[in-house]
C-alpha positions in Angstrom: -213.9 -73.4 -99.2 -216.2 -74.9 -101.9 -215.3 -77.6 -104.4 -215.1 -76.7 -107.9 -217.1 -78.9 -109.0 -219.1 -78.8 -112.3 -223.2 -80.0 -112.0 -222.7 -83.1 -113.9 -219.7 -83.7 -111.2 -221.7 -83.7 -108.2 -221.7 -86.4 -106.0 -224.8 -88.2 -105.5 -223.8 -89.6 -102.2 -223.6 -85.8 -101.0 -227.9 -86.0 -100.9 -227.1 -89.5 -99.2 -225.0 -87.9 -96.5 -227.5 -85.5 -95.9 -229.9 -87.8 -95.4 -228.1 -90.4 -92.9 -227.1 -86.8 -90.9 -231.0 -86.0 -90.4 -232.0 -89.4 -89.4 -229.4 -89.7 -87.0 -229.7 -86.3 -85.3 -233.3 -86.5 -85.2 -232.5 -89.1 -82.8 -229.7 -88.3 -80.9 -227.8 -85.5 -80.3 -224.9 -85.4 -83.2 -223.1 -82.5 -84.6 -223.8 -79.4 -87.2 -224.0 -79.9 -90.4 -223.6 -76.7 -92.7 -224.4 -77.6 -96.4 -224.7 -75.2 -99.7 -226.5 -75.2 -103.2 -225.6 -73.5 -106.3 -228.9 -72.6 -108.3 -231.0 -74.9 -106.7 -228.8 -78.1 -107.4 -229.1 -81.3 -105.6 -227.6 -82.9 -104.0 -225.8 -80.4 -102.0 -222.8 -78.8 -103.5 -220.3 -78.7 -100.6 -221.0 -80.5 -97.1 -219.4 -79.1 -93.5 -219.6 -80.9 -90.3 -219.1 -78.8 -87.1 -219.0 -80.3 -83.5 -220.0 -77.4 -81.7 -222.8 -74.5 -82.2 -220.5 -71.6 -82.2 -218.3 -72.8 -84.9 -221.2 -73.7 -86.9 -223.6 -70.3 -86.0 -220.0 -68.6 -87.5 -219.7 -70.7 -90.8 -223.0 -70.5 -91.5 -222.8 -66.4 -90.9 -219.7 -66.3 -93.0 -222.2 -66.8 -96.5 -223.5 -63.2 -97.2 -223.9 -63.0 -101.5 -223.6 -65.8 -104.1 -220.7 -66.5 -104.6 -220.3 -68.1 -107.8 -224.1 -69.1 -108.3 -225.7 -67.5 -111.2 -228.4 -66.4 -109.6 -228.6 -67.9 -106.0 -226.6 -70.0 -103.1 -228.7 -71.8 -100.7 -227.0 -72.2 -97.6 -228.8 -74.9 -94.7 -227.1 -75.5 -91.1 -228.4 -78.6 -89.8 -228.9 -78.8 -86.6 -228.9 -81.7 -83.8 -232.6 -82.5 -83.3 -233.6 -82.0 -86.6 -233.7 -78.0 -86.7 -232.8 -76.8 -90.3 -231.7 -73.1 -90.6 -231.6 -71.8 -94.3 -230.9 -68.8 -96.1 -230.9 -67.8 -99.8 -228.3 -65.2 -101.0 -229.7 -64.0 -104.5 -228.0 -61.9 -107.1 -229.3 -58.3 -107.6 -231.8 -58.6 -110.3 -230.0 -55.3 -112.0 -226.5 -57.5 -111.9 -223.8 -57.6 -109.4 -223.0 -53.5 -108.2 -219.2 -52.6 -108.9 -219.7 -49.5 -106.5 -220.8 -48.3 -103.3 -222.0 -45.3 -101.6 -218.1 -45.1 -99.9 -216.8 -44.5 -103.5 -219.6 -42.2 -104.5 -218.4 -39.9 -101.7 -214.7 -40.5 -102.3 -215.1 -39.5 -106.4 -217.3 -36.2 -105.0 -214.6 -35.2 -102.4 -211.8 -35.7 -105.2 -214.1 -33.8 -108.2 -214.8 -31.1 -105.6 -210.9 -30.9 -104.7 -210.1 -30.2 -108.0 -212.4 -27.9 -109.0 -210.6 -24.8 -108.6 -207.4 -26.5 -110.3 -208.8 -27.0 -113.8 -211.2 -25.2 -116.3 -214.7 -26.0 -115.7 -215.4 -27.3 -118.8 -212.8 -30.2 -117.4 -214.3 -30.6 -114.0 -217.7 -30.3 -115.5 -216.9 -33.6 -118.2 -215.2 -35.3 -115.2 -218.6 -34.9 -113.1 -220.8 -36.5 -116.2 -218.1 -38.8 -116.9 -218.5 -40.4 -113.0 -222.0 -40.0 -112.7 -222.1 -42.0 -116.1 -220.2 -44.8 -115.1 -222.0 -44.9 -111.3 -225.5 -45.1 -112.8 -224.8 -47.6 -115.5 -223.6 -49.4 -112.2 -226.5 -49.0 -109.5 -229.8 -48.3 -110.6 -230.4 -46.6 -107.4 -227.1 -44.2 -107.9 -228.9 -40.3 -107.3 -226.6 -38.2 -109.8 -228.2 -35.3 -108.8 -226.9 -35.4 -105.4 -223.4 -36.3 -107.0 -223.4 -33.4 -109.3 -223.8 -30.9 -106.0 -221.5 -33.1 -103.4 -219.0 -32.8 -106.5 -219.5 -28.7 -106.7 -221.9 -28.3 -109.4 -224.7 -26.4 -109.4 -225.9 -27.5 -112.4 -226.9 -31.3 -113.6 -226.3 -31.9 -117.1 -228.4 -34.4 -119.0 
């Protein structure tokens, strides 16, 4: 969707056609403009023109992280009239999460399967092994709660 562009690429004319879009839409009634920014770079990264709300409403809904900024994508729609609608999608501050809760519960459901199917000093390392790697990943991971949905009693530190 995005050029790859690098910042010493980008095209000056982009802030240009940003421009020329707002004055003309602030006096007549043009089309949608949907426009992104990598890291606070100007002019805009990547331009999009839309000729009708819906279309627009659903590109500009379509952004929801990143991307490939290193810390944060600014996304404007431009609207006829002059409205400008603007989000910023920032990267965690603890880094980009490799899990979710879904595969919390998933590695629970399959530890717990198996405990009766090997020793528990096996299921046991399994458990700490998981709850190892999940709460290097999310600071927020609870491996208390993953030791008992896993069927331990018992947390080892």
């Amino acid at each position: 969707m995005e050029n790859d562009l690098t910042p010493e690429e980008l095209l000056p004319q982009h802030q240009d056609r940003v421009e020329d879009y707002l004055s003309k839409t602030r006096s007549s009634h043009g089309g949608y403009l949907l426009a992104t920014s990598r890291d606070g770079q100007l002019p805009p990264r990547s331009i999009y023109y839309f000729d009708n709300a819906v279309t627009a409403a659903e590109a500009y809904g379509r952004y929801t992280d990143w991307g490939f900024a290193k810390d944060y994508l600014t996304v404007w729609l431009y609207e006829p009239g002059g409205i400008v609608n603007s989000k910023v999608l920032r990267r965690p501050p603890a880094g980009e999460c490799s899990y979710v809760k879904k595969n919390y519960v998933e590695a629970s459901n399959l530890l717990k399967s198996f405990k009766g199917s090997i020793t528990e000093e096996d299921h046991l390392s399994l458990v700490k092994g998981f709850a190892l790697i999940f709460s290097h990943d999310n600071i927020r991971f609870n491996a208390q709660r993953f030791f008992e949905d896993s069927g331990r009693t018992e947390m080892v530190e």
